[in-house]
C-alpha positions, 0 to 999 in steps of 0.5 A: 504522475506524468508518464506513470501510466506508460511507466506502469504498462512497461513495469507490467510488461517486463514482470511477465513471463513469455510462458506465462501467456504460451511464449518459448521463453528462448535462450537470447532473450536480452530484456525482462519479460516480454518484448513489446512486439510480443505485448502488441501482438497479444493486445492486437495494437501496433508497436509504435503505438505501444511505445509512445505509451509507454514512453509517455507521449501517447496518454489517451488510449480508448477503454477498448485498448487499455482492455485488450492491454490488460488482458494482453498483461494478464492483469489482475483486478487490483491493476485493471483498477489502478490502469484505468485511474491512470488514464483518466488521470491523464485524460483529466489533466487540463480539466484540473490544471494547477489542482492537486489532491493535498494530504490529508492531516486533519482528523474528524471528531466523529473518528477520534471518537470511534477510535475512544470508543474501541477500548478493547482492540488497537485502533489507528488512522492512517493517511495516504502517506502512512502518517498515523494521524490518531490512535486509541490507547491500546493502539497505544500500549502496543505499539510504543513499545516497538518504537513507532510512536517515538517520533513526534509525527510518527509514520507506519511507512518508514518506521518499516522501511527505515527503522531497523527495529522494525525487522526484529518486530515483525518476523513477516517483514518482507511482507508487510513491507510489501503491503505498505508500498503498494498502499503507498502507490495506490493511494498515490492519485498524483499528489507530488507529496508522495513522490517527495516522501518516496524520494526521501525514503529512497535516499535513507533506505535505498534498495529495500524502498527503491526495489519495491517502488520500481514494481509499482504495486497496487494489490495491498491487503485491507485484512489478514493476520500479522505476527508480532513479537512484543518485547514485553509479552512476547508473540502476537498474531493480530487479525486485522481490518482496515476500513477506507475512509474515501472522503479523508483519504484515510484508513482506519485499522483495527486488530483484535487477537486471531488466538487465544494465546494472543488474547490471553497476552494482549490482556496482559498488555492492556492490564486486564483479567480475563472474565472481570466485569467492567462498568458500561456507561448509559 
C-alpha cells in the first residue's frame, strides 16, 4: 500500500473531465484529465503540496483537506470511503509495524451450516481475493458445468479474468469483470497477498486486468441480476445478494431466479418439480 493513497488521488485526477467541473477542455491539453494546478485550485491547497501526495512523500493530510480534495475530484461516496481508508492506513503505519491483515481461508461451522441450510438457492463464500472457500450444492450444480470448480482451489477472480470460457458464460462479462477487480481492490486493506495475486494475473492475462486495476475501482455492487447462459438449460437471469462477513473478511452470496423462465430452468437443473412437497426436518 505504500504510495497508494497518492496513487489513487492521480488515478482520480486523471479520469476527470475539465467540463465535468466547469473547465474549457482546450485543444493543448497533454495530460488526462485535469492538471494539478487546476485540482489545487478547486481543492484551495498548493501545488506542491498536492504533488508530494501524490508522489508519496506527503501521506498525513488533515480530514479537512482529504474533504476539500474529494470534492475537488467529485468523488463518489464508494471513493470518499476508500480515500479516508487510505490515509489512515498511512497514518497508522508505524502503530502496526510488521503486521499485516492475512487472507482469510478458514471457514466457520456455523457458515458452512447456513450455506447447507440454503438448499433451494445457490450459495458460495468468497475471500478477499476471490477464493471460493465453500458452496452449497446448488452452487454446485451451476457452476461446475461452466468450469469454475475445475481447479482444485477454485478462484471467481481469475476464472473471469483468465479462463476464456468465462466469456462465453456471461454475456455481461465486461461488467462482472469490472465488479470483481474493484472488489479486489477495495478489500485490498494492505495485505501484500493481493498485490501478489494481482501480479500474477497481470502476467497470464495482461491488459483486460492490467487496465482495469490501473483505475483502482472501489464501487462494486453487493446485489443485482447476472445473465448466465448454462450449457446445460440455457439462459439465467440470477438475482443476487452478497452479505459481507467483516470479521472473516468474506462474503457470502446468494442468487436465487429473477424470472420465471429462470426459475422454471434452475428447477431442472437442481432436479426438481415445480409444485412437489418436500419433507421438512423438525
Amino acid at each position: 500500500m505504500d504510495g497508494e493513497l497518492g496513487a489513487f488521488l492521480r488515478s482520480r485526477r486523471e479520469a476527470l473531465r475539465p467540463e465535468q467541473v466547469g473547465l474549457p477542455a482546450g485543444p493543448r491539453r497533454r495530460t488526462p484529465g485535469l492538471r494539478r494546478a487546476e485540482v489545487a485550485t478547486l481543492a484551495q491547497v498548493s501545488v506542491e503540496y498536492l504533488t508530494r501526495l501524490e508522489q508519496g512523500r506527503d501521506n498525513r493530510p488533515s480530514p479537512e483537506i482529504l474533504a476539500a480534495l474529494a470534492d475537488a475530484l467529485r468523488l463518489d461516496d464508494a471513493d470518499r470511503r476508500h480515500l479516508q481508508q487510505l490515509a489512515s492506513v498511512d497514518q497508522h503505519r508505524q502503530l502496526c509495524a510488521g503486521e499485516r491483515p492475512m487472507v482469510s481461508r478458514t471457514v466457520r461451522p456455523t457458515v458452512r451450516t447456513l450455506l447447507e441450510a440454503l438448499r433451494d438457492r445457490p450459495a458460495y463464500l468468497l475471500n478477499r481475493l476471490g477464493d471460493v472457500l465453500a458452496w452449497n450444492e446448488p452452487f454446485d450444480r451451476l457452476a461446475r458445468p461452466l468450469g469454475l470448480l475445475d481447479a482444485e482451489h477454485p478462484n471467481l477472480v481469475w476464472y473471469l479474468l483468465a479462463d476464456e470460457r468465462a466469456r462465453e458464460h456471461f454475456p455481461d462479462w465486461a461488467d462482472l469483470a469490472d465488479q470483481q477487480v474493484a472488489d479486489l481492490h477495495r478489500l485490498r486493506g494492505g495485505d501484500p497477498a493481493t498485490d501478489i495475486f494481482a501480479e500474477r494475473l497481470d502476467r497470464t492475462v495482461g491488459e483486460p486486468f492490467r487496465s482495469r486495476w490501473q483505475r483502482r475501482p472501489v464501487a462494486a455492487q453487493s446485489s443485482g441480476v447476472r445473465r448466465l447462459r448454462h450449457p446445460e438449460v440455457g439462459p439465467l437471469q440470477l438475482a443476487y445478494e452478497t452479505l459481507e462477513l467483516a470479521g472473516d473478511q468474506q462474503r457470502l452470496t446468494v442468487a436465487q431466479p429473477a424470472d420465471a423462465d429462470s426459475a422454471a430452468a434452475l428447477d431442472r437443473l437442481l432436479g426438481r418439480r415445480p409444485g412437489s412437497l418436500r419433507s421438512v426436518a423438525g
